[in-house]
N, C-alpha and C positions, 0 to 999 in steps of 0.2 A: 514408427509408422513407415510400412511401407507404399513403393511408390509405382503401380504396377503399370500405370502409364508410360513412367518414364521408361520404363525397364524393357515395354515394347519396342519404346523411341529407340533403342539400340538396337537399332535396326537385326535381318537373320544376319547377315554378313558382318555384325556388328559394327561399323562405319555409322559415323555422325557429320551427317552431311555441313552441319552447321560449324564444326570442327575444321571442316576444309575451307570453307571459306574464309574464316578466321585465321586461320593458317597462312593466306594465299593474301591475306591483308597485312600482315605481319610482315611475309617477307616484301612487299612493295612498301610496305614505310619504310624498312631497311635500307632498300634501294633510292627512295626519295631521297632520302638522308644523305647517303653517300654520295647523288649523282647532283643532289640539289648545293648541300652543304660540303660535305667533309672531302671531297678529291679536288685539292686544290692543282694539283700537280698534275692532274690529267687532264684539268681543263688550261692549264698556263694562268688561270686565273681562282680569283675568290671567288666560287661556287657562289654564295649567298649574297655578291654584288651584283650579280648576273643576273639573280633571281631574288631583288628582295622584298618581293609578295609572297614569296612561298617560301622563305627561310625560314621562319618564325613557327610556322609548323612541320615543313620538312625535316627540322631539327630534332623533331620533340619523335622521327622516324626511327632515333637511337635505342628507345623502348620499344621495338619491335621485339628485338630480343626475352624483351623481359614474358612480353605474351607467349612467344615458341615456351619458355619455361616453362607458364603455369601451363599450359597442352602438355607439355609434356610430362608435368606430374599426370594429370588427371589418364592421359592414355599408357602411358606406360605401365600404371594400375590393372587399367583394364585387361593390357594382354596379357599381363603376368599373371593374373587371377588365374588360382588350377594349374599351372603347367609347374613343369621343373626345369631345374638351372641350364642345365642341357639344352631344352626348347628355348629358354632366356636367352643364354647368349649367341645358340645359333641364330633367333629372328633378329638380334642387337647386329651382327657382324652380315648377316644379309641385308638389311635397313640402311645400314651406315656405310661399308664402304665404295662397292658397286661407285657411286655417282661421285663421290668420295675421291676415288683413285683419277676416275675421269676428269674430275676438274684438277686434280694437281698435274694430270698430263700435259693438260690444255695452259697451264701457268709455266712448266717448263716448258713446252715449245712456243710459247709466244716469247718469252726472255731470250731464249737459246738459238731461236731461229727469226727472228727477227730486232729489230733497233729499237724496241719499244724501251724506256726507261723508268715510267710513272710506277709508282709501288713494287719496282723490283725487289725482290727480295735478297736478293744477292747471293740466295744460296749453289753451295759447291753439289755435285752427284752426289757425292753422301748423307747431306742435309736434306735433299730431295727426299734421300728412300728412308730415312728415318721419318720424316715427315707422313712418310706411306704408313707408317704404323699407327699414326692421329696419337703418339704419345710423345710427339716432338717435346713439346713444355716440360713432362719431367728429366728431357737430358738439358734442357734451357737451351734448347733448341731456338731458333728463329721460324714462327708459321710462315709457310709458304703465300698465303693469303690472308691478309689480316681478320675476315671471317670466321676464320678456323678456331677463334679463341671460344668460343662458345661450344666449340664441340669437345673440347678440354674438358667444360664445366658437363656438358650431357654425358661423358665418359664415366668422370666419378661419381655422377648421379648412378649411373648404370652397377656400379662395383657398390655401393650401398646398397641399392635396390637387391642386388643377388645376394646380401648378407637373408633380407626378408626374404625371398624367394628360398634360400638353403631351411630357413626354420619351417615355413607355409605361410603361405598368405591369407590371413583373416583378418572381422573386421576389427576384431580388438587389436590383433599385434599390429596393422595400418595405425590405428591410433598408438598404439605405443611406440612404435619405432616414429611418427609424427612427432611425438611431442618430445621423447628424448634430444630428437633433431632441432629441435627450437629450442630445446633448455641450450644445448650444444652453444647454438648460436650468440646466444647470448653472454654464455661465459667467455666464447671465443672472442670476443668482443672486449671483453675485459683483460683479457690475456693477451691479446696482439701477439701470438708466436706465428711467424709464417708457414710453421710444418700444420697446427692446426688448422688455421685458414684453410691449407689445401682439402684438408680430409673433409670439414665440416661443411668450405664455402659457404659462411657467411652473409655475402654479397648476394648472392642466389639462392639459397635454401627456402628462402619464406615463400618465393612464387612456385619451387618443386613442391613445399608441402602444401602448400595452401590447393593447388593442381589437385595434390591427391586425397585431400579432404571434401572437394569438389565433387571426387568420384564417388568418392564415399555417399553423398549426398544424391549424387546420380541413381547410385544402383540400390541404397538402404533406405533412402528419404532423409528427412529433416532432423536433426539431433543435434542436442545443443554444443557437443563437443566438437565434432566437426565443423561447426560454424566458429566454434573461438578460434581452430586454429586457422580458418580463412581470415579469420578480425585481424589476428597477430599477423599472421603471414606477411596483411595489407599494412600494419600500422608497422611491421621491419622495412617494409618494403621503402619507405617514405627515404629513410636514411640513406639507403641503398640505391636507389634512384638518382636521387638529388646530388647525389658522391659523381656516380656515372656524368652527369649533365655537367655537374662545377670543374671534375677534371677534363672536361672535352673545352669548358669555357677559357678555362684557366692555362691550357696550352693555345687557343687559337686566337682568343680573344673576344667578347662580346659580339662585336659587327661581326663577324664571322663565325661565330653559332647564338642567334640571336634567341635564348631558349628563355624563359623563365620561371623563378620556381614553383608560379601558381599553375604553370602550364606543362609545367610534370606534372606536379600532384594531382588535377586535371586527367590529364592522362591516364596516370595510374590507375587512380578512380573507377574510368571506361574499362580499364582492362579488366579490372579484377568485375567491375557489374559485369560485363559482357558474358564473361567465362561465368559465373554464377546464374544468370540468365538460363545459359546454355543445360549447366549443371538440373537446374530446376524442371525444365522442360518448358521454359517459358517461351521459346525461341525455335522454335522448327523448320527446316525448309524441308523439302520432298527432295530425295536423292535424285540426281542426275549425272548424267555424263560429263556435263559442262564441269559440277563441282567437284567429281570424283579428279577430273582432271587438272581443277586449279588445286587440290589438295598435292595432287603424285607432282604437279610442276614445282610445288613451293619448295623442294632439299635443292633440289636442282638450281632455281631460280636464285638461291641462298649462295651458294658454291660458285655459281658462274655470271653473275654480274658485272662483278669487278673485272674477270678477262673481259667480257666485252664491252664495257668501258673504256680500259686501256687500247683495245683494240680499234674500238669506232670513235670516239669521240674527239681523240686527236687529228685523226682523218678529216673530218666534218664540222670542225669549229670554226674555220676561217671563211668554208663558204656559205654558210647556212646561220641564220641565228639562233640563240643560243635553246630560244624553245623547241624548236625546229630540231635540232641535235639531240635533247632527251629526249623526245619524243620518239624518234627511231630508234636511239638507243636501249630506251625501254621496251619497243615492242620487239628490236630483235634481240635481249636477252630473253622474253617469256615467248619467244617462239622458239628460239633454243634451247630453251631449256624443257620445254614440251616435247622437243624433238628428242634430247637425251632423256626422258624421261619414259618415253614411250617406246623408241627404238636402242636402245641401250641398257637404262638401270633393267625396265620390270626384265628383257628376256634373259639378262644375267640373273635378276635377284633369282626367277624360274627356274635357271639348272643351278642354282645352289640350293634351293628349299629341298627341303627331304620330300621326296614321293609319300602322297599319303597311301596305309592300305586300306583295302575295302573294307575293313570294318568300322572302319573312321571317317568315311568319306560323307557319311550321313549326319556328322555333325556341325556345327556351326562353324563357319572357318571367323574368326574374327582378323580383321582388317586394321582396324584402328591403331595397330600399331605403325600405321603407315604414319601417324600424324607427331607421333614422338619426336622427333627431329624439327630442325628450320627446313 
């Protein structure tokens, strides 16, 4: 069954307005999380004492991440669709590092040139520019920003992706290479070797495939295979989730990430309805400025939080209360991050994209690859 409404929803510029917004909620629970709960050290104090009305959900801001995933299967489908590896990893390396390189400037010169010491990394120059290549982890490297671990996991997403992109993207090999990836996981799981872990990630694969079953659903309609592998995706997911929350509890302690497990799975739940919602066409908003721009703030807003964290809330905690201090802190990271976003990434992403020629210019540019990333 096709689904020709939805198919309009994808918009000519291809952009899903409902996608940015989603996006731009993901990375502000992130932010909750870490400025509410998890930066002990930059506030001198237990973040979730300070605020323990809002810990209890601020916590549950840790699966923000897990939402940028499933977006990120479902849109990375889409712009891969039709193109070749060529067009793949040039839009992957215009997308990714642009804002990328900027926040890790901004993390060596706040350590480097000022007294700051909250999440210093302590890396040497050379650890910096390895950093610069976003494949820190495999020399076991130290991330510059503890952020950065999730873009490790979108990386290798990106290198299996181009294995399907090398053969062609259709809708049968999407399910095949789906479901091999879920059989993957499962074995992976029984074999515990660390080298598979990396390749298959485990931890994360259920919300990449389930993302791109999503899409499937998006642009084909409704089939029952694509929906099993969203069911799976959702029921790995459970393990996965719950692992993330029990080790964040189990280093900090209950009172200070006060999460629980009904309130992940909760969570989960929302994410995977939401995204499915989305998928369906049940959920539409009318494209705007506003949301085109909380979509392009969200990589930014991912990337540069934690500097301005570090940077204002030391400042500002002794004379102002504690509400009073995220509150500025949060509006002036999504105003800087607007501002890198706007006056920074896009005019660099611009002179690295290939000039289109006029024979091509008549076609649909799709966009949506803007929302693959945090």
């Amino acid at each position: 069954m096709h689904a020709p409404n939805r198919r309009r929803h994808a918009r000519e510029n291809g952009r899903l307005a409902e996608l940015d917004l989603l996006r731009f909620l993901a990375a502000l629970a992130v932010v909750a999380f870490h400025y509410l709960v998890a930066y002990a050290s930059v506030w001198g104090d237990r973040p979730a004492e300070l605020f323990p009305a809002l810990a209890p959900i601020a916590g549950l801001g840790i699966l923000g991440v897990e939402l940028f995933f499933i977006i990120s299967g479902f849109v990375i489908l889409m712009s891969v669709w039709g193109r070749g590896l060529g067009a793949f990893a040039r839009s992957r390396l215009v997308r990714l590092y642009p804002a990328y390189w900027l926040s890790l400037a901004a993390i060596a010169a706040l350590y480097g040139l000022t007294a700051a010491k909250p999440l210093d990394p302590k890396l040497s120059p050379g650890e910096y520019l390895v950093n610069a290549t976003m494949f820190q982890r495999l020399f076991k490297l130290t991330d510059a920003s503890g952020v950065y671990w999730s873009l490790w996991a979108e990386l290798r997403f990106y290198l299996l992706i181009a294995i399907l992109v090398i053969v062609g993207v259709t809708y049968r090999r999407v399910l095949v290479f789906g479901g091999v990836w879920l059989a993957a996981v499962v074995i992976a799981g029984q074999l515990e070797n660390p080298v598979v872990d990396e390749i298959v990630m485990p931890k994360y694969a259920p919300y990449f495939v389930a993302g791109m079953a999503l899409y499937l659903i998006h642009k084909h309609g409704n089939a029952w295979l694509p929906w099993l592998y969203v069911l799976a995706g959702y029921g790995l997911s459970w393990e996965s989730a719950l692992g993330r929350v029990h080790s964040r509890i189990d280093a900090a302690g209950f009172k200070n990430m006060p999460v629980t497990d009904v309130g992940v799975i909760v969570t989960i739940t929302l994410i995977f309805a939401a995204t499915a919602l989305v998928a369906l066409g049940l959920v539409r908003l009318r494209p705007s400025r506003l949301l085109t721009a909380l979509g392009g703030t969200t990589y930014p807003l991912y990337l540069f939080h934690s500097v301005i964290a570090v940077a204002l809330i030391p400042l500002l905690v002794g004379d102002l209360p504690p509400w009073a201090v995220v509150t500025i802190t949060t509006l002036t990271a999504v105003v800087v991050s607007y501002l890198v976003y706007s006056f920074a990434e896009r005019p660099i992403q611009r002179l690295l994209k290939p000039r289109r020629s006029p024979q091509t210019t008549s076609a649909p540019v799709v966009q949506v690859e803007k929302a693959s990333v945090p």
